[in-house]
VOVOFI-100743 format. One record per residue: z, y negated, x negated of N, C-alpha, C in turn; residue number from 1; residue in one letter. Coordinates in pm, whole numbers, padded with zeros to 5 digits. Atoms other than C-alpha are relative to their C-alpha. Layout:
! residues N
+--------+--------+--------+--------+--------+--------+--------+--------+--------+-----+---------+
:    n.Z :    n.Y :    n.X :   ca.Z :   ca.Y :   ca.X :    c.Z :    c.Y :    c.X : num : residuo :
+--------+--------+--------+--------+--------+--------+--------+--------+--------+-----+---------+
:      Z :      Y :      X :      Z :      Y :      X :      Z :      Y :      X : NUM :       A :
...
+--------+--------+--------+--------+--------+--------+--------+--------+--------+-----+---------+
! end
This chain:
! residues 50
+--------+--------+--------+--------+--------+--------+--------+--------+--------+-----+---------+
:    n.Z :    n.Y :    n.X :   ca.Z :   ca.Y :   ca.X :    c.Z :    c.Y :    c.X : num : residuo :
+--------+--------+--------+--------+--------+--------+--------+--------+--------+-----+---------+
:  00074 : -00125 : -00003 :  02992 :  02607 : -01185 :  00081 :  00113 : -00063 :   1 :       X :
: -00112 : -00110 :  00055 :  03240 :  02802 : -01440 :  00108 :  00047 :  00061 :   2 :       X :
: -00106 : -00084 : -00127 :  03501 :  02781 : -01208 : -00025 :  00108 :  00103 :   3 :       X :
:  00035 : -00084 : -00123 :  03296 :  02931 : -00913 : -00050 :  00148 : -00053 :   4 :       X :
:  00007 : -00134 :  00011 :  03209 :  03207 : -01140 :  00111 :  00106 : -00037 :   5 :       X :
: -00097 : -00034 : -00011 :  03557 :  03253 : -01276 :  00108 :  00083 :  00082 :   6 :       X :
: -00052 :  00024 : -00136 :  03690 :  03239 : -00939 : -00070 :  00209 :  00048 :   7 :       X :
:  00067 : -00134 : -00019 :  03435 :  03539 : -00851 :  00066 :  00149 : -00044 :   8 :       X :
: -00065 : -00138 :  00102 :  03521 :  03766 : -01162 :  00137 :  00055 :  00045 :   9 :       X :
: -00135 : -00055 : -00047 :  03886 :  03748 : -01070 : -00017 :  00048 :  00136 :  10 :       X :
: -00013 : -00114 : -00127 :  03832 :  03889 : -00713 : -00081 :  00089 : -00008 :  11 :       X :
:  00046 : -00136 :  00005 :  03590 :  04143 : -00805 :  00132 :  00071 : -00125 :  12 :       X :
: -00100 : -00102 :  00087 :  03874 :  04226 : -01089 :  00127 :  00051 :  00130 :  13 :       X :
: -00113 : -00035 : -00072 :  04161 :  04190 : -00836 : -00054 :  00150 :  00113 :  14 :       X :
:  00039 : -00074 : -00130 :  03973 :  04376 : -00544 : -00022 :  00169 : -00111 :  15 :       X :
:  00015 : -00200 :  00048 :  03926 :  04730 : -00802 :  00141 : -00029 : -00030 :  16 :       X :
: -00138 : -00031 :  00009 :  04291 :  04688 : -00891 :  00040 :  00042 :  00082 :  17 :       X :
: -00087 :  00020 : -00099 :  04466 :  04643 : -00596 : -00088 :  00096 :  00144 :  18 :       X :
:  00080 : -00003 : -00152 :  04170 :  04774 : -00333 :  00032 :  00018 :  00124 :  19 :       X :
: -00040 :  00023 : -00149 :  04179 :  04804 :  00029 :  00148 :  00061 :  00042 :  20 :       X :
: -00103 : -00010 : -00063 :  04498 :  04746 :  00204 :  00040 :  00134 :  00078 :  21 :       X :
:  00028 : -00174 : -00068 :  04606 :  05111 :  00337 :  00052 : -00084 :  00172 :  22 :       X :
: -00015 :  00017 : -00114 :  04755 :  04921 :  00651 :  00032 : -00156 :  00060 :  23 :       X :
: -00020 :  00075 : -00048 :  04721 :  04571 :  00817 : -00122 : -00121 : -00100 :  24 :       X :
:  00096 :  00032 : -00029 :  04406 :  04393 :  00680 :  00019 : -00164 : -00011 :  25 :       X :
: -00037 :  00142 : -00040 :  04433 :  04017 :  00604 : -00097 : -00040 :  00111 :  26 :       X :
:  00121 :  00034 : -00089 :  04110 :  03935 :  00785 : -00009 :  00028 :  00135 :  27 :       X :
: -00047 : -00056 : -00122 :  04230 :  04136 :  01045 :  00084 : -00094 :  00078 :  28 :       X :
: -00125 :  00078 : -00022 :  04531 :  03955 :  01096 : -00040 : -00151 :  00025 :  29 :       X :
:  00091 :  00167 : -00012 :  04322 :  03559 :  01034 : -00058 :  00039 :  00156 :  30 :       X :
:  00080 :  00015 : -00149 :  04074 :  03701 :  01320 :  00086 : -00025 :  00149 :  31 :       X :
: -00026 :  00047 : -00090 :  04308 :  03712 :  01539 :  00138 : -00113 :  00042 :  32 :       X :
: -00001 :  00164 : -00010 :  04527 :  03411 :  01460 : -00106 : -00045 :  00087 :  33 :       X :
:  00062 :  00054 : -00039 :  04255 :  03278 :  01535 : -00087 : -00006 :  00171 :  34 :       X :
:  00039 : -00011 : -00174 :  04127 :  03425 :  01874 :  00104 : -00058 :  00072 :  35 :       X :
: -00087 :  00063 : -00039 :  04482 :  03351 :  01964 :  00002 : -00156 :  00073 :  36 :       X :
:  00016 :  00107 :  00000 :  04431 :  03011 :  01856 : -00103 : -00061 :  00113 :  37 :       X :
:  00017 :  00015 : -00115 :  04162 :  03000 :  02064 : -00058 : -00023 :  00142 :  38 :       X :
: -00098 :  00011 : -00180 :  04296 :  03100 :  02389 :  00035 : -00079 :  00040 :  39 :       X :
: -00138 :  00136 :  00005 :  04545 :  02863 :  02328 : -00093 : -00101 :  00051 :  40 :       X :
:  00125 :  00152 : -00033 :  04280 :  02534 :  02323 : -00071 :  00061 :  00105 :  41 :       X :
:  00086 : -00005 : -00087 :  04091 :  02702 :  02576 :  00085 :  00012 :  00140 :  42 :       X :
: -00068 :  00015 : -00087 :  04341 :  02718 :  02829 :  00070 : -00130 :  00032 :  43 :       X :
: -00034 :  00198 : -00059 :  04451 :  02332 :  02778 : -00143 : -00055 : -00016 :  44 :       X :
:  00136 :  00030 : -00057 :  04062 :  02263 :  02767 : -00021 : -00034 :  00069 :  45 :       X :
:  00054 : -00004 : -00151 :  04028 :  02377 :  03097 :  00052 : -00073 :  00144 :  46 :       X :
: -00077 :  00074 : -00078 :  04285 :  02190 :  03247 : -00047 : -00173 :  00006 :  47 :       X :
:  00049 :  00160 :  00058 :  04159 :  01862 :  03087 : -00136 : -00017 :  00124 :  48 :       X :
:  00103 : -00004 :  00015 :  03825 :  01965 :  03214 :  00022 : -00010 :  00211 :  49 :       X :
: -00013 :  00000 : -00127 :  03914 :  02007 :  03607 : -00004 : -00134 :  00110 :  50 :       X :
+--------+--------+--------+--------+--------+--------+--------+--------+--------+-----+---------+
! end
């Protein structure tokens, strides 16, 4: 439980230090890894699937 509040404190401390990225967004960047990703599986999916 101390950890998970620990854990907390330090990203509400980090996030007023450091705050929003002026250009490129990690989350940004994960989302679309991830759509990428997938594309990717959904295009050998569909082949499987035929």
């Amino acid at each position: 439980m101390w950890s998970l509040t620990l854990a907390a404190l330090a990203a509400v401390a980090l996030d007023r230090a450091l705050g929003e990225p002026r250009r490129g967004h990690p989350l940004v960047a994960l989302g679309r890894a991830a759509g990428g990703l997938e594309r990717h599986l959904s295009r050998q999916a569909d082949g499987d699937l035929a």
